[in-house]
SEPAPA-924646 format. One record per residue (C-alpha): residue number from 1; residue in one letter; x, y, z. Coordinates in nm, 3 decimals, m for minus. Layout:
@num->NUM; residuo->A; east->X; north->Y; up->Z
...
END
This chain:
@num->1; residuo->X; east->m1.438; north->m0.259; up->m0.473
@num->2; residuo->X; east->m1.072; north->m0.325; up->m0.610
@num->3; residuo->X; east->m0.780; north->m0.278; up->m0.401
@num->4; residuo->X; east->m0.701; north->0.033; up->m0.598
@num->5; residuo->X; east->m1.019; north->0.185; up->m0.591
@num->6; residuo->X; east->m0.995; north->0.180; up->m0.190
@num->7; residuo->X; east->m0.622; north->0.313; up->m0.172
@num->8; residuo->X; east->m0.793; north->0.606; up->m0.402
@num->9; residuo->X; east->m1.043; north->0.642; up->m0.125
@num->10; residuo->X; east->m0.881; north->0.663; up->0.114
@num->11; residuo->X; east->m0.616; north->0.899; up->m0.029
@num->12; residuo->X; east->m0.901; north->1.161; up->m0.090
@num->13; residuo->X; east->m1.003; north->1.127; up->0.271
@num->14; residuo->X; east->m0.627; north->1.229; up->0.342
@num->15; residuo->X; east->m0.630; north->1.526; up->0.132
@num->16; residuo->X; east->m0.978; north->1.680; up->0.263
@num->17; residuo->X; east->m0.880; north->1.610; up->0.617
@num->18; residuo->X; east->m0.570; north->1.757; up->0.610
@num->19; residuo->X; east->m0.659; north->2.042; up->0.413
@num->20; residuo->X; east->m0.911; north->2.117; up->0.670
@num->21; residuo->X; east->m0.677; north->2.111; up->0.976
@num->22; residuo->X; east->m0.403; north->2.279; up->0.788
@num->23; residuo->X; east->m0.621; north->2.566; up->0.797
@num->24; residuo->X; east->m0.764; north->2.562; up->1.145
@num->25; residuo->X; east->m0.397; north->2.467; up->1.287
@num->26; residuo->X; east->m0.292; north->2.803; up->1.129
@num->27; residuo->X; east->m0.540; north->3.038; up->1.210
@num->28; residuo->X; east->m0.544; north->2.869; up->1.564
@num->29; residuo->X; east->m0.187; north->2.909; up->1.572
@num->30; residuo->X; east->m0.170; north->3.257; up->1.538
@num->31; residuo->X; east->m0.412; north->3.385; up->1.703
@num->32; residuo->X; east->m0.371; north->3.159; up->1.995
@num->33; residuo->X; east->m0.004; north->3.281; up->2.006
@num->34; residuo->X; east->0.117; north->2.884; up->1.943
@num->35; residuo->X; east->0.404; north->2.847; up->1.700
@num->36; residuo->X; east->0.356; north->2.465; up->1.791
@num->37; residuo->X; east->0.002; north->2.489; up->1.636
@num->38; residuo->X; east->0.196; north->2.729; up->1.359
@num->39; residuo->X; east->0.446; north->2.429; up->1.293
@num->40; residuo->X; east->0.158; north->2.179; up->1.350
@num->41; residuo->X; east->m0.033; north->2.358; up->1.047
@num->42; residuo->X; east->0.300; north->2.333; up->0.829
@num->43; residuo->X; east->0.288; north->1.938; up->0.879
@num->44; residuo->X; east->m0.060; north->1.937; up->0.761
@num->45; residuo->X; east->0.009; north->2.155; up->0.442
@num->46; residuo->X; east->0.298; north->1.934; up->0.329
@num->47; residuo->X; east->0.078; north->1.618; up->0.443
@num->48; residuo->X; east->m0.168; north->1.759; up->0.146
@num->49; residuo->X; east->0.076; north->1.772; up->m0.141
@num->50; residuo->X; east->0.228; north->1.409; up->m0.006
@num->51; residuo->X; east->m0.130; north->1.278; up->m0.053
@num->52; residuo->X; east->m0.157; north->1.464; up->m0.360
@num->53; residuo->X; east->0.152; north->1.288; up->m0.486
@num->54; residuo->X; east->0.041; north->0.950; up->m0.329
@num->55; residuo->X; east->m0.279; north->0.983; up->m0.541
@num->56; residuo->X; east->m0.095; north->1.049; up->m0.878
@num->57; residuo->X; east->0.140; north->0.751; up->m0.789
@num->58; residuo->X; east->m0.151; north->0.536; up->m0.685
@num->59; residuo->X; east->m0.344; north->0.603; up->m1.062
@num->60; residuo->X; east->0.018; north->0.591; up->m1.275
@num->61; residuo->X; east->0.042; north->0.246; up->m1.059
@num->62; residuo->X; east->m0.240; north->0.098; up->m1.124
@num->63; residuo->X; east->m0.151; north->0.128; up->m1.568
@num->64; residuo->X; east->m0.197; north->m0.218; up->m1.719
@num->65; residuo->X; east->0.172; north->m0.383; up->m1.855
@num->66; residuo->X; east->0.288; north->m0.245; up->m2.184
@num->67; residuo->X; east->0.565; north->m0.322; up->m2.407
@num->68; residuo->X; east->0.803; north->m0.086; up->m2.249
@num->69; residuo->X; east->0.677; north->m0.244; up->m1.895
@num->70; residuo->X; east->0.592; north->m0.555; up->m1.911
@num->71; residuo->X; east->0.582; north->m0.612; up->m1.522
@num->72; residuo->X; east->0.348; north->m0.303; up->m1.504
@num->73; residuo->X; east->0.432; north->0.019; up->m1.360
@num->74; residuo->X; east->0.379; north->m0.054; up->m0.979
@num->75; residuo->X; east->0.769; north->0.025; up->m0.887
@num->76; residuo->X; east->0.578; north->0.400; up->m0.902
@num->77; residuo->X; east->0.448; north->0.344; up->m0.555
@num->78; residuo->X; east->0.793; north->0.342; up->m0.361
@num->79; residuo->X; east->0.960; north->0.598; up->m0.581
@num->80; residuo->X; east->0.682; north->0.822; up->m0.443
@num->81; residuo->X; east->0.712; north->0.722; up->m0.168
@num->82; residuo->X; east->1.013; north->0.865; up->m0.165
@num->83; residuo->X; east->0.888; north->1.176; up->m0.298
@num->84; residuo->X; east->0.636; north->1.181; up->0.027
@num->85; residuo->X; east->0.948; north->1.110; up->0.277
@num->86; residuo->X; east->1.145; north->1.444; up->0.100
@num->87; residuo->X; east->0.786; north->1.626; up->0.194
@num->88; residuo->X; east->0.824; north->1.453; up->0.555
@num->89; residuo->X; east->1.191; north->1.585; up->0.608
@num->90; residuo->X; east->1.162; north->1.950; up->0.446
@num->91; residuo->X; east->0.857; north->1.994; up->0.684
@num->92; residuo->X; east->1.065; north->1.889; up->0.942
@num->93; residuo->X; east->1.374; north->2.099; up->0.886
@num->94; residuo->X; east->1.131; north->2.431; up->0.890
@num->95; residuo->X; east->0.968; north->2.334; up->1.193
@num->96; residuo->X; east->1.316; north->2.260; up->1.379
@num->97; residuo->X; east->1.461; north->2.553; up->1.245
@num->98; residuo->X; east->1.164; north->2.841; up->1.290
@num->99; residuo->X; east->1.137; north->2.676; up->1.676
@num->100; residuo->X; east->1.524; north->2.712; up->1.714
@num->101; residuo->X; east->1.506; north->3.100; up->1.630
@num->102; residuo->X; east->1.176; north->3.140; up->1.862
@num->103; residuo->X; east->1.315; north->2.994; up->2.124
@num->104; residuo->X; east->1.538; north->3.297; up->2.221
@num->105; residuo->X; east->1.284; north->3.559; up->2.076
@num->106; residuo->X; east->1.037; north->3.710; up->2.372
@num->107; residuo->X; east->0.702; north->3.640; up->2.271
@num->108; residuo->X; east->0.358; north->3.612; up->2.434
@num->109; residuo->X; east->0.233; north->3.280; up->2.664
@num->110; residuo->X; east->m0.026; north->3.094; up->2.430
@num->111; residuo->X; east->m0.418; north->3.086; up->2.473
@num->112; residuo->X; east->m0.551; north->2.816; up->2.683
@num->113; residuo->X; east->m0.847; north->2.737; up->2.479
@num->114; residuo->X; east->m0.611; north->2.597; up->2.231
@num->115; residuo->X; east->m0.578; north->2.275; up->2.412
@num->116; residuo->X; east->m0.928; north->2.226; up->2.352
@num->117; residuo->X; east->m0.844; north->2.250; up->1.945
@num->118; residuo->X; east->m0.540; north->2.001; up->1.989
@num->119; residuo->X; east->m0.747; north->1.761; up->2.252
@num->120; residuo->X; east->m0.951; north->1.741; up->1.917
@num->121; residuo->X; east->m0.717; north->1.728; up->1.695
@num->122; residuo->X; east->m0.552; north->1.465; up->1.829
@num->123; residuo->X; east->m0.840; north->1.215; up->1.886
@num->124; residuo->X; east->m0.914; north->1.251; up->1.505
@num->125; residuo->X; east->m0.605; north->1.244; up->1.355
@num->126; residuo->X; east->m0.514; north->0.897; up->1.576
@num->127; residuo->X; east->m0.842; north->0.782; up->1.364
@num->128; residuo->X; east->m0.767; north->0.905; up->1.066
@num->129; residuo->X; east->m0.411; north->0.746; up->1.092
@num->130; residuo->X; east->m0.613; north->0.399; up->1.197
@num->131; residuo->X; east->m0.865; north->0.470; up->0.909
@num->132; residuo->X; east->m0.604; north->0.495; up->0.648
@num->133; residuo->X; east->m0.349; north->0.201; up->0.789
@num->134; residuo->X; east->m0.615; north->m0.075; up->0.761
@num->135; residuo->X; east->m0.693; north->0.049; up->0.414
@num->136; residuo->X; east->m0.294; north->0.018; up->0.356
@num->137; residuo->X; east->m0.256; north->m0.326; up->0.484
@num->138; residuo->X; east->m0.556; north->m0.425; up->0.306
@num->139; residuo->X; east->m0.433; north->m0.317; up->m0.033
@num->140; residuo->X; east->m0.032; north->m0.401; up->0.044
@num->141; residuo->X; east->0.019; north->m0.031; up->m0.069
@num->142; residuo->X; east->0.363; north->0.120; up->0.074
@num->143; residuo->X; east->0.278; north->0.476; up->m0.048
@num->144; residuo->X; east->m0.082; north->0.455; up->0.165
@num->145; residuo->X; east->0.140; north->0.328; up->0.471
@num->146; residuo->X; east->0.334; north->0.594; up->0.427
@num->147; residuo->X; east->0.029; north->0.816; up->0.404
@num->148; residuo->X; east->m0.099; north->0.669; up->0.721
@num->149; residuo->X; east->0.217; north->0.754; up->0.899
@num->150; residuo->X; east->0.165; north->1.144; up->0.815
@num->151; residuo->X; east->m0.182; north->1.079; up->1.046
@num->152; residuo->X; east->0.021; north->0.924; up->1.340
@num->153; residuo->X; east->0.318; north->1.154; up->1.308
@num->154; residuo->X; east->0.074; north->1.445; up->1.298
@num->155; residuo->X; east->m0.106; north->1.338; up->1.584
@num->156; residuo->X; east->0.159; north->1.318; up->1.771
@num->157; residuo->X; east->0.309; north->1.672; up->1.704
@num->158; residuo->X; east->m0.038; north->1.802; up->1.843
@num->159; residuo->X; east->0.064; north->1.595; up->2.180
@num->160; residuo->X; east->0.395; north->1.804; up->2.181
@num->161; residuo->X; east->0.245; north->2.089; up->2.110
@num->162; residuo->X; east->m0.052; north->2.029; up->2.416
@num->163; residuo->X; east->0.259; north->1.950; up->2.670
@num->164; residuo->X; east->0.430; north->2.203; up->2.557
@num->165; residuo->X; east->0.119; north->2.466; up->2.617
@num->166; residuo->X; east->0.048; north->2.301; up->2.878
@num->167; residuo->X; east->0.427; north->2.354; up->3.014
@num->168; residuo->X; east->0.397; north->2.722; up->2.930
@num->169; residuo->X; east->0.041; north->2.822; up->3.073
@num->170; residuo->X; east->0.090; north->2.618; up->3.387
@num->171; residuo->X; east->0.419; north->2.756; up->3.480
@num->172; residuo->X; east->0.368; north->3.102; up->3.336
@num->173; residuo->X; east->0.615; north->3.392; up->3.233
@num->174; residuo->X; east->0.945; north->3.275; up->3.192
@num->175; residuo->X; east->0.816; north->2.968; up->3.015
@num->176; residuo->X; east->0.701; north->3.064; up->2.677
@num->177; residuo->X; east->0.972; north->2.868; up->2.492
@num->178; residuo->X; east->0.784; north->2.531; up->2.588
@num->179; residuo->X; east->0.609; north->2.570; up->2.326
@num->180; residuo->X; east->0.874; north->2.610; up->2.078
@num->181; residuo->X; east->1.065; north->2.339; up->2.252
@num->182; residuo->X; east->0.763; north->2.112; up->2.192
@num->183; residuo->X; east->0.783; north->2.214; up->1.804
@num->184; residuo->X; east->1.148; north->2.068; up->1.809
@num->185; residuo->X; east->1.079; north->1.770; up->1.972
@num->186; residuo->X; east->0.807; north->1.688; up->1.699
@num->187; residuo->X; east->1.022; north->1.813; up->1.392
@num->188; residuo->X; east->1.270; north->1.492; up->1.554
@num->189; residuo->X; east->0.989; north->1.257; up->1.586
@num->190; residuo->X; east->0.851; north->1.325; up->1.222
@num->191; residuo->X; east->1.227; north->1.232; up->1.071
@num->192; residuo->X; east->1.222; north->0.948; up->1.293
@num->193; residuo->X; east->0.902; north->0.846; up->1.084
@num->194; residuo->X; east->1.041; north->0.919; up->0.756
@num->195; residuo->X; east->1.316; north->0.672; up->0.835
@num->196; residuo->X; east->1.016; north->0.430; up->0.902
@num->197; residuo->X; east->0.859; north->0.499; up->0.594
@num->198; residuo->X; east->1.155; north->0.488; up->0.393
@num->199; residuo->X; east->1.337; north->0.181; up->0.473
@num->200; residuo->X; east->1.031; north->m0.062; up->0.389
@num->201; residuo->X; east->0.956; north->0.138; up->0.055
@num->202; residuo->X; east->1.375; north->0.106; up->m0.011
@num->203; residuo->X; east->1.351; north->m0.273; up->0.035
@num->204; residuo->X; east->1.076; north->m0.301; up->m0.232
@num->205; residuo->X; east->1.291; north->m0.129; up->m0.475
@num->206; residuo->X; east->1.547; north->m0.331; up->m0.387
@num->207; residuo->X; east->1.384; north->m0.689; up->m0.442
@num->208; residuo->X; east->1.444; north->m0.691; up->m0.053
@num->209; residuo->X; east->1.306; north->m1.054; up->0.086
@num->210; residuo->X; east->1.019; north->m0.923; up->0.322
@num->211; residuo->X; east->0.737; north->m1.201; up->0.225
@num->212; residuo->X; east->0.785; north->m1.482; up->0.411
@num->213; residuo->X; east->0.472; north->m1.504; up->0.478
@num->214; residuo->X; east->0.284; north->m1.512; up->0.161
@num->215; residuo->X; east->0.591; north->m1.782; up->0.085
@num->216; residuo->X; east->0.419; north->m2.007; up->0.296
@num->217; residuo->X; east->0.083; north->m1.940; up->0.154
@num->218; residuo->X; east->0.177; north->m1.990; up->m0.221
@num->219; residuo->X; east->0.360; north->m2.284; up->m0.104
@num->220; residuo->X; east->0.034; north->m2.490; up->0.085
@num->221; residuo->X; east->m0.192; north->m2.356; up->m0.248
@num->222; residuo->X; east->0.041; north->m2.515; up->m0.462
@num->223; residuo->X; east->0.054; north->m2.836; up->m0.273
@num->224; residuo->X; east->m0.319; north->m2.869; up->m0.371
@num->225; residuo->X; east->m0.256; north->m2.855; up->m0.713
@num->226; residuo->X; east->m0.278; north->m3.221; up->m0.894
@num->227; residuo->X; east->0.054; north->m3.319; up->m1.036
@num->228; residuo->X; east->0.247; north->m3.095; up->m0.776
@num->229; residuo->X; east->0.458; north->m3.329; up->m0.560
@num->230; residuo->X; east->0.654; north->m3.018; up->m0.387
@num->231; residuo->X; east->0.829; north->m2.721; up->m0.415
@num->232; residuo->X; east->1.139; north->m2.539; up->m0.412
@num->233; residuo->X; east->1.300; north->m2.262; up->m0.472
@num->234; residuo->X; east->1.028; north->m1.945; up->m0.432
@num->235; residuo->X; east->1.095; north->m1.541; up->m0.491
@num->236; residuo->X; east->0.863; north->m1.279; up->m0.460
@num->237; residuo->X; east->0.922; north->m0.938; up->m0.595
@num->238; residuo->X; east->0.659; north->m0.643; up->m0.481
@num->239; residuo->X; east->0.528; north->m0.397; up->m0.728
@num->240; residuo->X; east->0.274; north->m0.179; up->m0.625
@num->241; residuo->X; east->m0.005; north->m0.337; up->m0.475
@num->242; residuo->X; east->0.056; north->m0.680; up->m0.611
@num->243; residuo->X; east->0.353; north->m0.944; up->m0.648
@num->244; residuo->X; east->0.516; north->m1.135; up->m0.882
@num->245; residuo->X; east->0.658; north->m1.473; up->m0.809
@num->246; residuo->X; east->0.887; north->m1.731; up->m0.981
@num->247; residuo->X; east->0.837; north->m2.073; up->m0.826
@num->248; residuo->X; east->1.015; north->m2.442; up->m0.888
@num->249; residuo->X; east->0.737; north->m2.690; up->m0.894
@num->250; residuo->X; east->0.837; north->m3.079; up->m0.826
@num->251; residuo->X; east->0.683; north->m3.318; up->m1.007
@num->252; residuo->X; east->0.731; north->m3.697; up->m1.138
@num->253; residuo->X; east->1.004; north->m3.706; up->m1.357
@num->254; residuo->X; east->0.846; north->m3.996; up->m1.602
@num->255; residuo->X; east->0.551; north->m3.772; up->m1.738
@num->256; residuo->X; east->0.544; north->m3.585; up->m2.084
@num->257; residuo->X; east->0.656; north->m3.224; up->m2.179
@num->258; residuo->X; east->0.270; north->m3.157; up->m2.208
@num->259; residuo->X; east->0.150; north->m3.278; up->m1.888
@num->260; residuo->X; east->0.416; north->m3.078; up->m1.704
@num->261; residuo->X; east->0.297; north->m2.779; up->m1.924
@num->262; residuo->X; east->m0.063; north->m2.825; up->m1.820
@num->263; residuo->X; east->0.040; north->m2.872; up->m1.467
@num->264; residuo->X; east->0.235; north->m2.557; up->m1.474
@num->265; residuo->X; east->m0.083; north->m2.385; up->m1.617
@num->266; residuo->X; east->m0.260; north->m2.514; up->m1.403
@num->267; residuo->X; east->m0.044; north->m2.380; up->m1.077
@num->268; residuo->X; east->m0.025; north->m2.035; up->m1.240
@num->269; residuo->X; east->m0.469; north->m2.073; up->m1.216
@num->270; residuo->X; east->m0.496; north->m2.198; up->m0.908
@num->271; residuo->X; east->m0.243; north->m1.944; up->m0.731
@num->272; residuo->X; east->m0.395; north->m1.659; up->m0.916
@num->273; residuo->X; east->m0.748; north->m1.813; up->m0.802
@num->274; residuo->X; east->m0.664; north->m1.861; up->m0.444
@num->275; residuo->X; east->m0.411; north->m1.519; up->m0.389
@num->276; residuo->X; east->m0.538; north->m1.268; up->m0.633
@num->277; residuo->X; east->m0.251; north->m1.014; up->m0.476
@num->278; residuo->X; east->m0.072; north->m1.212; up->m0.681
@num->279; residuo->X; east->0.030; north->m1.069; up->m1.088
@num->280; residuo->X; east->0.290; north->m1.283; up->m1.293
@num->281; residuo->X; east->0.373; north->m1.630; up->m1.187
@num->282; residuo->X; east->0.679; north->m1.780; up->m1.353
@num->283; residuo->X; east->0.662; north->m2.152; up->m1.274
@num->284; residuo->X; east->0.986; north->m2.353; up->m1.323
@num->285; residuo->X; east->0.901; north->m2.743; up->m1.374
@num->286; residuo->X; east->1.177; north->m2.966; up->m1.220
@num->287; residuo->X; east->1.157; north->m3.363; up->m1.223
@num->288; residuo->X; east->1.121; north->m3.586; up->m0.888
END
C-alpha cells in the first residue's frame, strides 16, 4: 500500500469516528445536562469537516507534476492544514464563549452516568489519536498530524469535561459552573494545539530547515555511490508527503563531462532506490 493510500485510510477512519461521537456527545450532552459534553460534540463536528478537508487536500496532493507545477502539487497539504487549524480555532472560540455565558446562567447539576460515556470516550479517542499519528509519521503527512492532533485534543476536552462533572456532582448545588469552567479550560487547550499544528505546517511552506535527519541519510547513501568522493552543500524542501533535494556531489576533478553525468545519474538512482520519500533530486557535480 502507497503512502497515500494509507493517509486516505486513515482519514476515513477520522471522519466515521468522529461523526459517530459528534452525535452521541450531543445527544449525551443534552440530556445529561453537560454543556462540556455539548462543547465536546462541537469539537467533534468541526473535527469532521477538518478531515473532510484533509481528505480533499490529501487526493489534490497526491496529482502527478504538470506544466504549470512541475514540483507537483504537495504544497496543498500545509495550506490545508491551515484550513484545519481555522476549524481548530472557530471551534474553540464557540466553546469559550457559550461556557463564558453559562457560567453565570442557573442551570441543572449534570447526570452521573455521563462519566461512564466520557470514561469511554476518552480511552478511544487516545487510540484513535495513536492510530492516526503512526499513520502520519509513516507517510511524513503534516495535514494527517494535524488530523491526529484533533484525536488528542479531543480526548482531552472529554478529561475536562469528566473533572469538571466530576467537580459538580461531587460537591453538589452551588457547583454547576464546573462544568462550564471545564469547557473553557479545553477551548484554551485546543488553541494551544492549533499553535502546534500550525507552526510545523508554516515551516514547510516556508522552506523551513527541519530535516536534519534525512540530511544525514542522503548523505551515507550517497557515499556508496561509485565515483562519489563526498558531499557538500545539501537542501531539502518538503512537499506533501515527499521531498525534494538539491545536493553538491564531490568527485575527481580529472574525469570527463560524461562520467560526471553518469555519476550524477547514477546518485539521483541510487537515492531514489534507497529513500523512496524522496521526489526530484537536483545533483550539482563539483571537482575534488
Amino acid at each position: 500500500m502507497t503512502n497515500h493510500q494509507t493517509a486516505v485510510r486513515a482519514t476515513y477512519f477520522s471522519i466515521v469516528s468522529n461523526a459517530v461521537l459528534a452525535i452521541l456527545k450531543g445527544i449525551a450532552g443534552v440530556f445529561g445536562n453537560s454543556y462540556a459534553l455539548i462543547a465536546d460534540a462541537i469539537e467533534s463536528t468541526a473535527d469532521i469537516f477538518s478531515s473532510l478537508l484533509v481528505l480533499f487536500g490529501l487526493k489534490y496532493a497526491s496529482r502527478p507534476a504538470d506544466e504549470n507545477h512541475p514540483y507537483g502539487h504537495g504544497r496543498a497539504e500545509p495550506l490545508v492544514t491551515f484550513l484545519v487549524v481555522g476549524f481548530l480555532i472557530t471551534s474553540a472560540t464557540i466553546i469559550a464563549y457559550e461556557s463564558i455565558q453559562n457560567i453565570g446562567t442557573p442551570h441543572a447539576l449534570p447526570k452521573p452516568w455521563t462519566l461512564i460515556l466520557l470514561a469511554a470516550l476518552i480511552v478511544w479517542k487516545e487510540i484513535s489519536f495513536r492510530k492516526v499519528m503512526k499513520k502520519a509519521i509513516q507517510t511524513n503527512s503534516s495535514s494527517l498530524k494535524a488530523d491526529a492532533w484533533h484525536h488528542r485534543s479531543d480526548a482531552i476536552t472529554s478529561v475536562a469535561a469528566f473533572i469538571g462533572i466530576s467537580v459538580a456532582l461531587i460537591l453538589g448545588k452551588g457547583y454547576e459552573s464546573a462544568d462550564d469552567i471545564a469547557a473553557l479550560f479545553a477551548a484554551a487547550f485546543i488553541l494551544y494545539n492549533s499553535y502546534k499544528i500550525f507552526r510545523p505546517a508554516l515551516g514547510e511552506i516556508m522552506d523551513e530547515h527541519l530535516y536534519d535527519d534525512l540530511v544525514v541519510n542522503i548523505r551515507q547513501v550517497s557515499l556508496t555511490v561509485k565515483g562519489v568522493i563526498d558531499t557538500e552543500k545539501c537542501y531539502v524542501r518538503k512537499a506533501g508527503m515527499q521531498y525534494h533535494i538539491d545536493l553538491h556531489a564531490i568527485v575527481d576533478g580529472n574525469i570527463s563531462v560524461r562520467e560526471g553525468h553518469d555519476i550524477s545519474h547514477r546518485l539521483q538512482d541510487t537515492l531514489r532506490a534507497k529513500l523512496p520519500e524522496l521526489a526530484n533530486v537536483l545533483i550539482h557535480i563539483e571537482p575534488n
